[in-house]
Each structure stands twice: as C-alpha cells, then as structure tokens.
C-alpha positions as CSV (number, residue, x, y, z in Angstrom):
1,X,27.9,64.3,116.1
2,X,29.4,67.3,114.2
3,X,30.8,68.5,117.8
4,X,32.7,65.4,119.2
5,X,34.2,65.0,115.4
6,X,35.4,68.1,116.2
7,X,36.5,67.1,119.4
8,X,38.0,64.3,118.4
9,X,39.9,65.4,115.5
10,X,40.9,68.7,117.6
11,X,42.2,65.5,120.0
12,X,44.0,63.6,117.5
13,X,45.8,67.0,116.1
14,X,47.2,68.3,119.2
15,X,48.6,64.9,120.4
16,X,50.9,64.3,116.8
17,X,54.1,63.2,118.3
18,X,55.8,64.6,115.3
19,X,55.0,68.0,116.2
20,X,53.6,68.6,119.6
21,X,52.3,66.4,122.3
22,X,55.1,63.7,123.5
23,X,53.9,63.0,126.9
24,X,51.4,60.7,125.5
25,X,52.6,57.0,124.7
26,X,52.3,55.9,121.5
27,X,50.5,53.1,122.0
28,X,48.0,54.5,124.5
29,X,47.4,57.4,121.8
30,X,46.7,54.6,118.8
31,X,44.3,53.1,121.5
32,X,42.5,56.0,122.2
33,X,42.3,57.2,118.4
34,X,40.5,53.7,117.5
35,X,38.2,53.1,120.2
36,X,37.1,57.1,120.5
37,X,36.5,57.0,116.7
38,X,34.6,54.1,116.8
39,X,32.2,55.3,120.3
40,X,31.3,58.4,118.0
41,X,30.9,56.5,115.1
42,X,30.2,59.0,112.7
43,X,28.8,57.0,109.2
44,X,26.1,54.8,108.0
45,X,29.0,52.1,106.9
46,X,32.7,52.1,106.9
47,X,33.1,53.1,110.1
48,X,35.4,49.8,111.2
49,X,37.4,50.4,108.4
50,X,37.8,54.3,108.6
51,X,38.5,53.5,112.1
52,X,41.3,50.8,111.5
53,X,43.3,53.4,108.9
54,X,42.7,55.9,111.6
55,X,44.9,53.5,113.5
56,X,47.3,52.3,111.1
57,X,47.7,56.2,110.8
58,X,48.6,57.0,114.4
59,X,50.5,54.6,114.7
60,X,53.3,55.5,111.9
61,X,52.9,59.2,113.7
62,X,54.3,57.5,117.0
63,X,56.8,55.0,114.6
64,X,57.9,58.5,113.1
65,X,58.0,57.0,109.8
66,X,55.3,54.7,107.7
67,X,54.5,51.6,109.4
68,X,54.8,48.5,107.2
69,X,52.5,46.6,109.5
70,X,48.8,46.7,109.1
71,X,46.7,47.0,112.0
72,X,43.7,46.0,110.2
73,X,44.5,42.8,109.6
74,X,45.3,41.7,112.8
75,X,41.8,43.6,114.4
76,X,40.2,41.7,111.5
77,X,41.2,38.6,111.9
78,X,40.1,38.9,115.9
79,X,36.4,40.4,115.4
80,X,34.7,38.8,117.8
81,X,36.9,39.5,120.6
82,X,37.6,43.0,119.1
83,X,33.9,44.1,119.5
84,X,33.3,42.7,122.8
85,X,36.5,44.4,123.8
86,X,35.5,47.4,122.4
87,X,31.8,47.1,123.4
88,X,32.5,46.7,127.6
89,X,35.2,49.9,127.1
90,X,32.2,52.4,125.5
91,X,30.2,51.6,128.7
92,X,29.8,51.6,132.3
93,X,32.7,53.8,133.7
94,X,34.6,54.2,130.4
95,X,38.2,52.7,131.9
96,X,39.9,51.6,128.8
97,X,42.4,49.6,130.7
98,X,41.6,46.8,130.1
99,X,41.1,48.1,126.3
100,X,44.6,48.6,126.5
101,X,45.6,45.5,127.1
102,X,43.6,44.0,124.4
103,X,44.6,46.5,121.7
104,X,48.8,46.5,122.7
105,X,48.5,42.4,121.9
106,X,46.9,43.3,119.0
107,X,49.7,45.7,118.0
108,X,52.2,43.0,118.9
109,X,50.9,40.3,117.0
110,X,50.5,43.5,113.8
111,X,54.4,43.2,114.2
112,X,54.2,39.3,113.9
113,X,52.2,39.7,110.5
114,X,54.4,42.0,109.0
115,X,56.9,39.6,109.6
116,X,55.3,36.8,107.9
117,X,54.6,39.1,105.3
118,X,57.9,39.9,104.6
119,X,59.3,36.3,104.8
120,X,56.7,35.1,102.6
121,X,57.5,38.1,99.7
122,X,61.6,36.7,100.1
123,X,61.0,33.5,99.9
124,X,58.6,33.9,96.9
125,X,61.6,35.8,95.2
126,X,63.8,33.3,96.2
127,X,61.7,30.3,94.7
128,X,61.5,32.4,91.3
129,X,65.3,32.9,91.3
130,X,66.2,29.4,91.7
131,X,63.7,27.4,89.7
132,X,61.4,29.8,87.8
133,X,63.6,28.6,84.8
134,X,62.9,25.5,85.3
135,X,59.0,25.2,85.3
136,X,56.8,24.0,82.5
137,X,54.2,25.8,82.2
138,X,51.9,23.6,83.7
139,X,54.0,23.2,86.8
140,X,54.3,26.9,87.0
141,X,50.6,27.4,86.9
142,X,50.6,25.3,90.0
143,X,53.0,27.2,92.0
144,X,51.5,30.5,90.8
145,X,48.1,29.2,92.7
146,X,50.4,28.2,95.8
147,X,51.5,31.2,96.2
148,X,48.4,33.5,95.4
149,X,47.3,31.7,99.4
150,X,49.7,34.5,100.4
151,X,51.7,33.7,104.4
152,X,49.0,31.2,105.2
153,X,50.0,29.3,102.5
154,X,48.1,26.5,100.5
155,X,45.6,24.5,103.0
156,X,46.1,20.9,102.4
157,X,49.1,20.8,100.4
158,X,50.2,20.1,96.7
159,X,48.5,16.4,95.0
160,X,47.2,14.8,92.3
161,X,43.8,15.9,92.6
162,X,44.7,19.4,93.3
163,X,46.9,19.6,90.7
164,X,44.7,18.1,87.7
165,X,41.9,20.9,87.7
166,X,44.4,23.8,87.7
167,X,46.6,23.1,85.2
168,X,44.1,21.1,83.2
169,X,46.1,18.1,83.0
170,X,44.9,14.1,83.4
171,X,46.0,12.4,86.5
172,X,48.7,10.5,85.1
173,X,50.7,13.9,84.1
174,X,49.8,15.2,87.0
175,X,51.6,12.5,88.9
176,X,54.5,12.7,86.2
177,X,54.8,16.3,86.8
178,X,54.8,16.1,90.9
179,X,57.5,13.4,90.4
180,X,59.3,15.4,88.2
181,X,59.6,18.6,90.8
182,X,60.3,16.1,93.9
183,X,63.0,14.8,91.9
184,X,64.4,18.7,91.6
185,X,64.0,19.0,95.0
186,X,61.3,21.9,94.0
187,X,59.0,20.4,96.0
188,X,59.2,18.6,99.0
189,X,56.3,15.7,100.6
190,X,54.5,16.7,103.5
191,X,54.7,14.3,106.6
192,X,51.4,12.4,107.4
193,X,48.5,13.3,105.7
194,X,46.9,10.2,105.2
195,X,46.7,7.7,102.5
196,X,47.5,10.5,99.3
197,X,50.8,12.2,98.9
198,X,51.0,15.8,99.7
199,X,53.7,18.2,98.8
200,X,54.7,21.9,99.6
201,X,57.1,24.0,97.6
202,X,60.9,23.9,98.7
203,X,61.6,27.1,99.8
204,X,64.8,28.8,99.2
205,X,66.2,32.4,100.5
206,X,66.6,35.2,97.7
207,X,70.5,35.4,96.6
208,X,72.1,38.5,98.7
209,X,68.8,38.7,101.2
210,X,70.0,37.0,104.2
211,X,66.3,35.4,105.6
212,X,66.8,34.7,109.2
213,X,66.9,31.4,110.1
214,X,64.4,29.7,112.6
C-alpha cells in the first residue's frame, strides 16, 4: 500500500500541467487520478470522497485556475453507474477507455451543474432585490424554505397546505397570503397539477447581472 501511494503521488506530481508534464490531456489525467486512487484505495472510509477532491483538484491544475464546478456532485448523483464503471476498468485488462468515456460525460455534465448553480445564486439575488421589501414575514419564511431546495428547486410547488405548517399560519391566511403574492406577480401558478393550486416564485434577473436568456 505504502509503495503504490508513493507511486501514485510520485504520478500525480510529475504530470502538474502547471509545472511539468503537458503532453498529457487534462481530462485523461483527472481520469487517471480518480480511478488509480480509488484501485489502491488506501483507507478504512473516505476513500470516495478523498478520491472525488483528488479530482476536483486535478482538474483546476489542467483549468489553470480554481474550478468552480464540483465533480463530486455530479459522480454522486451517478453512483451506481459510477461503481460499475469504475468496477469493470480495475479488472480484466485494465483499458480505461471506456472509463474515459464515462468520466468525460461526467465532467461535462460537472459544467452543466455549475451552471445551474450559478443561475440559481442570480436569480435568488435578483428575487431579494425586487421584492424582499415587500414580504411579510410570514411570506418571507416561505420563500426562505423555497429556496433552501437549492437548483432543484421546491418538489411540488408553493399551496395551501405547504404553506400553513411553515409559517404557522391557518388555511385561510394562508390562501390570503398566496393571493396576495400572485396579485404582485411574486409568485406565479403552476400549470396542471391537479385539483389544488400550485405556485412557484417569479423569478427575476439581479439589476446590472445580465442572466442569459433561454
């Protein structure tokens, strides 16, 4: 164990694109760091998530500057395909090819998240900006827990129901309150959903920001 550490880390030094090695694509060299890491497998626990900032680590060394994406949540939110993936390429005749293929979509869809992330953050601001004055503060309770869901946003929509329990309210100023946003155009109704009314926040870019349109 102590020797192919050594190996490996001897491996991982040599190859820094922002000092030595170039020859060896970035990509291909974030690959390699993961799945060698993870063969050797060096700990009793932590070694998926030593191996993931391993990763995240290489590849801001290839970026040249620290990446904003996170690698880890995109290999995390793919586990079973990212074990069997990584299971057939520690075996057999050790071609990583195909391990290649798996791991560059998993970069790719790392960008994709970042992205999210980022439009998510702006739009957050930009919601704040435009009608953070104008909340109560059971209304702003509400959109607090909407947006503590993060990019995936809140499952099911904005009702009634939901809206009672969290900012301890009955159901009739729970329904006053809704109204009272969908008539600020804070919030906006969902289409479909069924027999109850469901609502999702309205959105807005942050003043000077610029979100790109899609």
């Amino acid at each position: 164990m102590p020797e192919e550490m050594t190996r490996f880390i001897d491996w991982y030094n040599d190859t820094n694109p922002l000092s030595r090695d170039k020859n060896l694509p970035g990509i291909a060299r974030v690959g390699i760091a993961q799945l060698w890491f993870e063969v050797i497998h060096p700990f009793h626990d932590v070694n998926g998530r030593v191996g993931r900032a391993i990763a995240d680590h290489a590849l801001s060394q290839s970026l040249g500057y620290p990446t904003t994406a996170c690698l880890a949540t995109a290999l995390e939110g793919d586990n079973k395909s990212y074990y069997l993936q990584r299971e057939k390429a520690s075996r057999g005749s050790l071609d990583v090819n195909i391990w290649f293929d798996y791991f560059a979509d998993r970069v790719i869809k790392t960008q994709e998240i970042a992205r999210e992330e980022v439009d998510f953050v702006m739009a957050k601001s930009g919601f704040y900006e435009v009608y953070g004055d104008q909340l109560t503060d059971r209304q702003a309770r509400m959109v607090s827990r909407v947006f503590a869901e993060g990019r995936k946003g809140f499952e099911g929509g904005i009702t009634t129901r939901r809206y009672e329990p969290i900012t301890k309210c009955p159901n009739r100023t729970a329904s006053r309150d809704l109204s009272d946003r969908v008539a600020k155009v804070t919030i906006i109704p969902l289409r479909g959903g069924g027999r109850t009314t469901r609502y999702e926040l309205a959105l807005v870019e942050p003043a000077g920001l610029g979100l790109e349109k899609r």
